[in-house]
N, C-alpha and C positions, 0 to 999 in steps of 0.2 A: 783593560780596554780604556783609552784616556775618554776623557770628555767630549771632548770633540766629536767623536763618534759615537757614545751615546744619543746624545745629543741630533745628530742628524738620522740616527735610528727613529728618533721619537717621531721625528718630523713625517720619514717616510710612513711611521704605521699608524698618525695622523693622515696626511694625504688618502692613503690606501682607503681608510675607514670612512673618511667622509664620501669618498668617490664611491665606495661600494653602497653607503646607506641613503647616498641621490638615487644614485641610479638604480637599486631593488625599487625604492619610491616612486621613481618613475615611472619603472615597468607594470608597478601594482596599478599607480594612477588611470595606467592608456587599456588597463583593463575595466574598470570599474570607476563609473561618475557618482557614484552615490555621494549624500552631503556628510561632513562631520558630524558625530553625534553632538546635539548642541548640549554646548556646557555655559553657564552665567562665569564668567570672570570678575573679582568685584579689586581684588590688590593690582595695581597699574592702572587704574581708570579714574579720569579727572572727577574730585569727590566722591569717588565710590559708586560711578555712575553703573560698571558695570557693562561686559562684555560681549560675545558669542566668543568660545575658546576659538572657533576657524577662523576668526578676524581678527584674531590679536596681531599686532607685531613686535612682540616681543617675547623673551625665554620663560614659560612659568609650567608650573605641575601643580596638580591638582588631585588630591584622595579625598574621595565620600566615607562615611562611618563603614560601609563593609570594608574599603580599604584599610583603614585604620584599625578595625578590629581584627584584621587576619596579618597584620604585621606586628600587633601586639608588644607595644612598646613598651621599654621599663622606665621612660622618663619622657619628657617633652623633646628634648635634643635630640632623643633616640629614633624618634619619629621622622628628620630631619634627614637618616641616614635614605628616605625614599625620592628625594630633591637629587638630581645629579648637580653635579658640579661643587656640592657641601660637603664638606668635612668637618662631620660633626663624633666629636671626642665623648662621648656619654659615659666612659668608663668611668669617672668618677660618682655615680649614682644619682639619687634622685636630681640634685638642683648642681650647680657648679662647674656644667662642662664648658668648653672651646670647641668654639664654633667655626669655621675658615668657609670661606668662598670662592670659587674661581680667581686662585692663585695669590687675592690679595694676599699683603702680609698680616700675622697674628699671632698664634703661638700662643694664646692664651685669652680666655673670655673671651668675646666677641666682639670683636671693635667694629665690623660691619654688619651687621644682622639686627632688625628692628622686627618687633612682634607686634603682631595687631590683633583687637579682637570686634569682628562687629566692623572690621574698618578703622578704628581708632586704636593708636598705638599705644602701648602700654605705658611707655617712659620714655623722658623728654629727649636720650641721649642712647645712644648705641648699648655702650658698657660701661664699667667701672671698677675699680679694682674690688675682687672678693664679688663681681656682680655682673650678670649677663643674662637676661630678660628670658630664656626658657625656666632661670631657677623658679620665677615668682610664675608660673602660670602648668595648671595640671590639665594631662588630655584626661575626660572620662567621658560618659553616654550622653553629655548634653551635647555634643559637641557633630555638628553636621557634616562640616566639608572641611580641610584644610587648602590652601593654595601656597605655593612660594615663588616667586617673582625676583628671577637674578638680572641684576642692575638695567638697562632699558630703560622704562619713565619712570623708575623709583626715583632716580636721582630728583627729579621734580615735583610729584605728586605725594601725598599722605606725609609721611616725616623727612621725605625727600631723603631716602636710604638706597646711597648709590651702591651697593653688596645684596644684601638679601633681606627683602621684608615675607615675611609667611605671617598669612591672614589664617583667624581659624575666625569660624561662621558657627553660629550656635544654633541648636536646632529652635523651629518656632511653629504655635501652637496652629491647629487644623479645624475645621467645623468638627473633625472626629475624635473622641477624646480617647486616646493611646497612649502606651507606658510600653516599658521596661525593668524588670528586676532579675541581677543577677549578682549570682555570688560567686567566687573566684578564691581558692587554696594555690597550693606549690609544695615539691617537695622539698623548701627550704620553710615552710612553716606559712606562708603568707594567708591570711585573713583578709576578705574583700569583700565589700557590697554594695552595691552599684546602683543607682534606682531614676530614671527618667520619667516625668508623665506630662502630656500635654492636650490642650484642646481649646472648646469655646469657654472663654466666662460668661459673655453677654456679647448683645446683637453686637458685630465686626469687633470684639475683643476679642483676646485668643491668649495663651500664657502656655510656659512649659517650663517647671520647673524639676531639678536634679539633684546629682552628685554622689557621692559615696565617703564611705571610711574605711578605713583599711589599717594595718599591721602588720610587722612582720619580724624577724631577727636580720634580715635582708641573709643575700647570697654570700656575701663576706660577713660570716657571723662574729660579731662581735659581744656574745656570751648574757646579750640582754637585748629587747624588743629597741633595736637602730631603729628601724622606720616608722614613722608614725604617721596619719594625717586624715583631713577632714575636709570633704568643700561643699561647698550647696549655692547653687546656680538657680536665679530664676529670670525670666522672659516675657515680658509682657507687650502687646502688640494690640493697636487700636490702627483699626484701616476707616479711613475719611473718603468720600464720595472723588478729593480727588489728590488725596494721599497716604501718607501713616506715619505715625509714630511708636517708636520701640525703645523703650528704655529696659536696663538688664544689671542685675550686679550680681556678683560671684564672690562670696567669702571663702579663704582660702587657710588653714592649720596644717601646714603638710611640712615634714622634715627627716632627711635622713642623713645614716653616716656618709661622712666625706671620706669617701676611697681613694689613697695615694700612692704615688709611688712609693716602695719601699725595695728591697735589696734584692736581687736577682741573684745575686752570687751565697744563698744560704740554705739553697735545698728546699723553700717554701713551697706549696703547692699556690700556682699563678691562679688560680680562675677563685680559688674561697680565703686566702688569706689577709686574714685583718690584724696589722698589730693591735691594735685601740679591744681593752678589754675592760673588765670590772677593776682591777689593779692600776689603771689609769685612766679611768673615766671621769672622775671629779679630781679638781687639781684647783690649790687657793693661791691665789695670783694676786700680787700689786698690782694698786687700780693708779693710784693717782704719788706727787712727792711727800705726799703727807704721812705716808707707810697704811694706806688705811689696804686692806685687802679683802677679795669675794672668794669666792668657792663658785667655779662657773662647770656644769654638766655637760661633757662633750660628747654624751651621747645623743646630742642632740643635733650633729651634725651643721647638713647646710637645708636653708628651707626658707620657705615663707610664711609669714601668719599675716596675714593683710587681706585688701577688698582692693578687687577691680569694677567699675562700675563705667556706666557708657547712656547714651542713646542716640538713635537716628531716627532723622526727621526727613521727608522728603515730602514736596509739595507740587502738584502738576498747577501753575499761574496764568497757564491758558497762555495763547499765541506764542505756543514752542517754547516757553520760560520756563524752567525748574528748578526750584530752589532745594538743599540738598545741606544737613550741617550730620556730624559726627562727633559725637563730645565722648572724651574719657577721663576717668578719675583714680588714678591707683595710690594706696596710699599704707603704709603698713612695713614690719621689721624684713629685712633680708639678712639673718645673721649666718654665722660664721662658726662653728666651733671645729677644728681640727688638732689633729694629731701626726706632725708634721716630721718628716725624715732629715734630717741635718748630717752631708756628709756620707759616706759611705760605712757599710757594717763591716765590726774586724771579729778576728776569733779571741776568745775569752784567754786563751794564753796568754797573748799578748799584752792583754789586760793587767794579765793578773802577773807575768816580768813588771809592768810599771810600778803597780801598787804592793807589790811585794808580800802577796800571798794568792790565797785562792778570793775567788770570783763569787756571792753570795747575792740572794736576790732579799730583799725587803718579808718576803713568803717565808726564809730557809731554805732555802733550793741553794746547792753547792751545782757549778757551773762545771762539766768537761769542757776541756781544752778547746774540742772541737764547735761547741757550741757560739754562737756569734751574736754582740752584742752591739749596738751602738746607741748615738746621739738623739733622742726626738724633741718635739718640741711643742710645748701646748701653745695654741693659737687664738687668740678671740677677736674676731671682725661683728662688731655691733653699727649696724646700717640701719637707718631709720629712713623710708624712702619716702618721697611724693612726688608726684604729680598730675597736672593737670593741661588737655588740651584741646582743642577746639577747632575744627575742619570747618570753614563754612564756605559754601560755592553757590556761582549760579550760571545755569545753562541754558543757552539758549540755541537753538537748529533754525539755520538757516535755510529757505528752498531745499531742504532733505541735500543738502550739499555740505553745506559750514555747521558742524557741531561745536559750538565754542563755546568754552569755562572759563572763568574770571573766581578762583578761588583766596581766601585768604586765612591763613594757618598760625593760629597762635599757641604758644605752652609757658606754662613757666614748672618747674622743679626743680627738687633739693635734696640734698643726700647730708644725714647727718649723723658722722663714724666716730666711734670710737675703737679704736684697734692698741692690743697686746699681744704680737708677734714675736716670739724665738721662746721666750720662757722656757730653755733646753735641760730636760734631765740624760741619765745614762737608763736605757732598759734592755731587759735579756730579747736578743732581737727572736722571737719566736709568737708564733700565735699566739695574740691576749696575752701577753710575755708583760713579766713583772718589774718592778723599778728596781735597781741595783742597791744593793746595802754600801753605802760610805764611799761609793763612785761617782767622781763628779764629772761633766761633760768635758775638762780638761784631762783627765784621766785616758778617756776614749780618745781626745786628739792625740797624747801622747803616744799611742796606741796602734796610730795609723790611719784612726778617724776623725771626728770634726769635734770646735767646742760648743759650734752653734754660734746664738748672737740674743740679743734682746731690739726690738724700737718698737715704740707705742704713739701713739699720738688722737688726739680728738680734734676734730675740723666740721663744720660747716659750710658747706656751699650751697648758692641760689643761682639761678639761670630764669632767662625770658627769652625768650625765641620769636620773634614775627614774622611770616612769611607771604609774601602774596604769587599768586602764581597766576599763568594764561596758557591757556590750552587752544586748538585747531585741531578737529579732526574732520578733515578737507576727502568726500567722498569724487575723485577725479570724473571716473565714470563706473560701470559698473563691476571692474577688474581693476581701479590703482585706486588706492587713499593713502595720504600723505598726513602724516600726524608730527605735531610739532609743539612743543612745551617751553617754556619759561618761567624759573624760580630766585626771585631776590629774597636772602634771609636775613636777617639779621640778628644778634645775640648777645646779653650783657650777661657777664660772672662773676659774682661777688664771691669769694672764698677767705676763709680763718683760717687759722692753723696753730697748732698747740703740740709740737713733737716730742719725744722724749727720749731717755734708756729703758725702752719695755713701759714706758706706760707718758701721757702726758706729761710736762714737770712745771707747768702752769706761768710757763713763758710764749709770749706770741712769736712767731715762729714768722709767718706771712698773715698780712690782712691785704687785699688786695683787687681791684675792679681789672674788667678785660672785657671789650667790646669792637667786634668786627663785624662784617657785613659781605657777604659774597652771591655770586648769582650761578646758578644751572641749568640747564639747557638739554634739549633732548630733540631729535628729528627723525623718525622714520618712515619706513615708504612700504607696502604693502603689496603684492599682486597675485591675483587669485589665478592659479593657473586653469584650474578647473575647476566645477563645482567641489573638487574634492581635495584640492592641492592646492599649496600657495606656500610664495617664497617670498620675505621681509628681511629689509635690511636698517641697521638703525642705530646711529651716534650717541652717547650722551656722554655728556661732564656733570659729574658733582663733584662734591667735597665732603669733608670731613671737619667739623670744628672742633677747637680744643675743651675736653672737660675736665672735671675739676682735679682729677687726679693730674694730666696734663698739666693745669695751671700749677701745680705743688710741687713739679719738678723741671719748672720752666720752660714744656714745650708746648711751645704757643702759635707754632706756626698753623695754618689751615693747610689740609691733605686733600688737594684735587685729586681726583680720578677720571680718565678718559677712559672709554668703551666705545667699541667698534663690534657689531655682533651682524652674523649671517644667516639665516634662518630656513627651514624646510619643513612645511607641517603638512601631512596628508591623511586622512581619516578617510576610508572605504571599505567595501568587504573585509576581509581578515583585518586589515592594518591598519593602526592608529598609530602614527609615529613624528614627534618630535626631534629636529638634529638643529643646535647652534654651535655653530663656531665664533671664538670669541675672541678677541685681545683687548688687552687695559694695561694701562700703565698710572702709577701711583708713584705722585713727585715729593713726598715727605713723610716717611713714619718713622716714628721714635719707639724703639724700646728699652724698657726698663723691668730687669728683672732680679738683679741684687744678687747676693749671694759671689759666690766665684767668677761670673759670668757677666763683660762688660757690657754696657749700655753700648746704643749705638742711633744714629740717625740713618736710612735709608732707601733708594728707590728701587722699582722695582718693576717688573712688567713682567706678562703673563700670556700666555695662546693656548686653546683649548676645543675643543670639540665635547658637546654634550650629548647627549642620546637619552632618550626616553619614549619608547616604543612598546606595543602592545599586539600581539597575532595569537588572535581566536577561531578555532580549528572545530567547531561544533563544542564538545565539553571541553575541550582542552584549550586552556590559553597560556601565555608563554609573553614574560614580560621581560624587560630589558631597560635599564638605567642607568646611568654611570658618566662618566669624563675621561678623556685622555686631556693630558695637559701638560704643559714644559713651561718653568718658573726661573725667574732669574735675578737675582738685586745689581743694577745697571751702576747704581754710586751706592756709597757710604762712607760714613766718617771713621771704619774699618777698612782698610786696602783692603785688606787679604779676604774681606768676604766677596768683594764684587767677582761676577761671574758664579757666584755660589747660587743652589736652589734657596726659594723660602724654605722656614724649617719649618715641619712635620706633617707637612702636604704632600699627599705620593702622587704620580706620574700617571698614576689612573687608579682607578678604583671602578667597580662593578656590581652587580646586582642583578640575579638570575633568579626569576620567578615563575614555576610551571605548576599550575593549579590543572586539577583533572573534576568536573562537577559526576554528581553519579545520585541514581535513588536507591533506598533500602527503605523498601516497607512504605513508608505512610513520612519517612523523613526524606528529606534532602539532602543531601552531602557532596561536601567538599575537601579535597583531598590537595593539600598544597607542598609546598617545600621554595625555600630561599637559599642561594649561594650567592656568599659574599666578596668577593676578591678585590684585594688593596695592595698594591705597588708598596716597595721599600720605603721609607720618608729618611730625612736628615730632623734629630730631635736639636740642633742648634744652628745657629746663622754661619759658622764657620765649617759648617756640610763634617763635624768632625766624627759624630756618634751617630753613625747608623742604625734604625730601626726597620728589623726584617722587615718580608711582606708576610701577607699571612693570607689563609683563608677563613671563611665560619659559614656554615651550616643550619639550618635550621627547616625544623618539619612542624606540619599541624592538619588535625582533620576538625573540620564542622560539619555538626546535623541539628536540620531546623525541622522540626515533624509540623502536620499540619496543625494539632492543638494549640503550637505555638510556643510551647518546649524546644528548648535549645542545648548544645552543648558545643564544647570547644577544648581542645587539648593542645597545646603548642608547647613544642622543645627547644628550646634554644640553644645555641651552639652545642651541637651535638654529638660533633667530635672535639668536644672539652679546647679549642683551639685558646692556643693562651697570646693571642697577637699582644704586641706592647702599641701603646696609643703615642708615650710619651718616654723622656729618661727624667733625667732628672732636669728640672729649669733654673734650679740654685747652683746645680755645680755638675757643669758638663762630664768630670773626669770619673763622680759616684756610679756606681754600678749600680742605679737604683733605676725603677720603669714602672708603670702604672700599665697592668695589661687587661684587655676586657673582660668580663665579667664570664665565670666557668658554665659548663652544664645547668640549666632548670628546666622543670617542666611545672607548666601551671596547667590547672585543670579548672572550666569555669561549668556553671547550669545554670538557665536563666528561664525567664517567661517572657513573650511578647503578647499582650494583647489589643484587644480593643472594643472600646465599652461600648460603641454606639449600636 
């Protein structure tokens, strides 16, 4: 079937879907006026002023702690998979995934996607290489609501993140003083304790502090405790006669294995296979040209050990004026340790024709023929991150007409790396598989596989960002409001550079300034069709600036983004349902990703329909999420990729959620189950290496007795689905792929109380 017709297939079973999910909407509507259930929206609102979810106009979702605890995530990204429209990669484990948004381009880390916590963004800049803002931030019980906000007035508001900003909102303390403890196993060995409490300190103080520690060998056993980590959250909140202030910081020791692609053509079992074992977990590497060398522990994976900290201020100044600031401070290591696949696995025969004998591991293990071995490569990304930045606005309401913010957005941050990439040995390619005796990684090329490579380098870079913005949110009459934004930023980058063969060589490489200035923009229009229904439609441009990895490979252009979005939101009797339709288009992204695999410059545009619906039946509810979507690269400084999809974003993806609630005894219970379903993707720009589609599974029951005893059981993919996320990004033609994480079940028991 050519293209062509795919292609107009997609379109029609777009059309179809959005014509079927108006018009049920509608029908529901003309039966039932009741209002939306009211939700606070705080991500998309000038300063974090804050919503009603039925008056938004613009695409965003929203999970409270019971959602988030019954979708029981193995990672922050993972969590991400409940946002339609996101394509979030988590198979790589705790910290480290790719993250993709309505069709942008990426393919790795998150080039669009900003985290906020509290309202205040984590870091000054999207991504980075070896770095993408879920790594540095853990979900556990302090954590109240999340939200995610695709493009609409992100472009202008909070980091001005024209892709996808998700706000997570921490819980905070009550005149009643209340907790949580719970512990948490798995039958992959996992170790968990969990522990929230909150309440009054003194008159209109209030505090709730948290976190947990945990352990485990993870799901890909790596033959010693891979995961490790620690956080402790606390929250402090003084309310004023005619405002408050809350300030918050959260220490974070959390790290685990970095799970990679490795060889699909060896007979390994896809959902628990790690090569990275005791036989290659410590490796001494040249650090610098002096021969001085470390011994670096790569069982330590990827992770963070750092502090986020914040607070918000809001003030009511009498005659409609409110003053409203957001401060955040992250500051702390995002490293790196991997064990990386170089090339494709060959069989030890062929090995052992080159080197002219048999095949021996470092252990004594004599290799069969059949057995396969190839190239890895030890990796160390040392990130030292900061930053710091500062939201401050002021609002003033007009005659209950003109709500207008006059904010201004400053940060400055820094990233300071040192990286030791390729470091390539020869190992037996099998589970925790051992180093090769007297085989060198050109042995394995001769072979049929790769020799690998070395570069290193140490760099610093600084960034300052300023941004002022102007908000209108113009109530027309009591069915239109007209909302309209403006953002001028601007941005200086001082970056070094110090490159090498596998390690710095104490030559400057780049020292270099870069400062531009761009403006964004955003207009929507809103109309409430009934007290229960309403349809918004709404423009925005941002951009994209260049960061410091950008600046080290000379692309320095600014990446505008246009969005065009359409919108249907209705909340009454049974149905709660969100639908946008969307198109963007993005006029410059560069990739860079080395290996076999060329760089390239190019544009791209995107159409999609989103869905995010909820029908409650008495116990029974029945939820729905997901995206159709058709992607395309319009130019590039590749002929032959224009007309190709983005790579390793599918064409739709879904998420089927049927929860049944039920009593036994003196508890509560709930009875749930998720299916996942994800469209085919292309893992490169040249649409060459296909990635199946796949599905995944997953069950869990809770019961909450009235003592206040709790319990919870969740399976996850449950028919062992082994989907592949990714192939290989170094060299298209390796038979290597990174597939999601196999079969676990984790079992938790907890306490809810409360003292007063």
């Amino acid at each position: 079937m050519n293209r062509f017709v795919i292609a107009n297939k997609r379109q029609v079973l777009k059309s179809v879907l959005l014509f079927a999910t108006i018009n049920t909407a509608f029908s529901a509507a003309a039966q039932d006026d009741d209002q939306l259930e009211e939700e606070l929206i705080v991500v998309g609102t000038a300063g974090g002023a804050g919503i009603n979810k039925q008056d938004v106009s613009f695409a965003v979702s929203a999970l409270n702690a019971d959602q988030i605890e019954r979708f029981a995530p193995k990672s922050t990204a993972d969590l991400f998979k409940a946002i339609p429209g996101v394509w979030a990669e988590s198979s790589g484990g705790v910290a480290g995934a790719n993250i993709d948004v309505r069709g942008l381009p990426g393919g790795g880390d998150a080039p669009f996607v900003t985290l906020t916590l509290n309202g205040a963004p984590l870091y000054g800049t999207e991504s980075l290489s070896f770095f993408e803002q879920s790594s540095i931030f853990r979900v556990d019980e302090t954590i109240s609501s999340v939200e995610g906000l695709r493009g609409g007035p992100g472009a202008v508001f909070g980091k001005g993140e024209p892709g996808l900003t998700v706000n997570f909102n921490l819980k905070r303390g009550k005149e009643e003083t209340e907790g949580r403890i719970k512990y948490t196993t798995s039958d992959y060995d996992l170790q968990r304790f969990d522990g929230v409490l909150s309440g009054k300190l003194a008159d209109n103080t209030y505090y709730m502090i948290g976190g947990y520690f945990q352990q485990s060998p993870g799901i890909r056993d790596a033959q010693f405790t891979s995961e490790k980590g620690e956080q402790f959250t606390i929250n402090l909140t003084h309310e004023f006669d005619n405002g408050e202030i809350s300030v918050f910081t959260r220490v974070t020791d959390d790290h685990g294995q970095w799970y990679l692609p490795f060889a699909l053509n060896a007979g390994h079992d896809a959902g628990e296979f790690s090569q990275l074992g005791n036989a290659t977990r410590l490796r001494e590497i040249q650090i610098n040209a002096n021969g001085d060398t470390e011994v670096f522990d790569f069982g330590r994976g990827r992770g963070w050990d750092g502090s986020v900290s914040g607070a918000n201020i809001e003030f009511d100044l009498g005659g409609g004026w409110t003053l409203r600031d957001k401060v955040g401070l992250t500051s702390g290591d995002a490293n790196t340790f991997g064990f990386v696949p170089s090339g494709g696995a060959v069989q030890a025969s062929a090995l052992s024709a080159v080197i002219g004998g048999p095949v021996t591991t470092l252990g004594g293990q004599t290799l069969a023929g059949d057995d396969f071995v190839q190239t890895y490569g030890h990796w160390v990304v040392l990130k030292d991150l900061r930053s710091f930045v500062n939201d401050l606005s002021l609002n003033k309401t007009f005659a209950d007409q003109h709500d207008v913010t006059f904010g201004i957005y400053q940060s400055s941050f820094s990233a300071n790396d040192f990286w030791s990439i390729g470091n390539p040995i020869a190992v037996h390619n099998t589970a925790n598989g051992d180093i090769l005796d007297g085989v060198t990684p050109d042995n394995i090329a001769a072979a049929g596989g790769d020799a690998g490579f070395n570069f290193g380098l140490a760099s610093a870079g600084d960034a300052r960002t300023t941004a002022f913005y102007l908000a209108d949110s113009w109530q027309v009459n009591n069915d239109w409001r007209i909302d309209l934004g403006v953002r001028q930023e601007s941005i200086d980058i001082s970056y070094v550079l110090d490159s090498g063969p596998g390690f710095p060589d104490g030559s400057r490489d780049l020292a270099t300034d870069l400062d531009d200035d761009q403006v964004a923009y955003t207009a929507g229009v809103n109309w409430d069709v009934s007290d229960s229904a309403g349809i918004f439609a709404r423009y925005s441009k941002g951009f994209l600036f260049p960061h410091f990895d950008n600046v080290r490979e000379n692309q320095l252009e600014v990446n505008d983004i246009d969005q065009y979005e359409l919108g249907f939101k209705y909340g009454a009797g049974v149905l709660d349902l969100f639908a946008t339709a969307f198109f963007n288009t993005n006029d410059s992204f560069d990739s860079v990703v080395g290996g076999n695999v060329a760089s390239s410059s190019f544009k791209t545009e995107a159409s999609g329909l989103e869905i995010d619906a909820v029908a409650t039946f008495g116990a029974l509810r029945l939820s729905l999420s997901g995206v159709v979507q058709d992607t395309e690269i319009t130019e590039s400084t590749i002929a032959t990729n224009v007309g190709n999809a983005v790579l390793r974003q599918p064409d739709f993806q879904f998420r089927f959620e049927p929860s049944y609630d039920f009593q036994l005894g003196d508890f509560s219970g709930s009875l749930y189950a998720a299916a996942t379903f994800v469209d085919d993707r292309f893992g490169d720009l040249a649409n060459t290496v296909d990635l199946p589609s796949y599905e995944k599974y997953d069950v869990g029951v809770q019961l909450h007795g009235q003592s206040g005893i709790f319990f919870q059981v969740h399976a996850d993919n449950i028919s062992d689905s082994d989907g592949i996320t990714e192939g290989d990004p170094r060299n298209a033609n390796s038979p290597n792929g990174r597939p999601i994480l196999g079969r676990s079940v984790r079992f938790s028991i907890g306490y809810d109380f409360n003292a007063s």
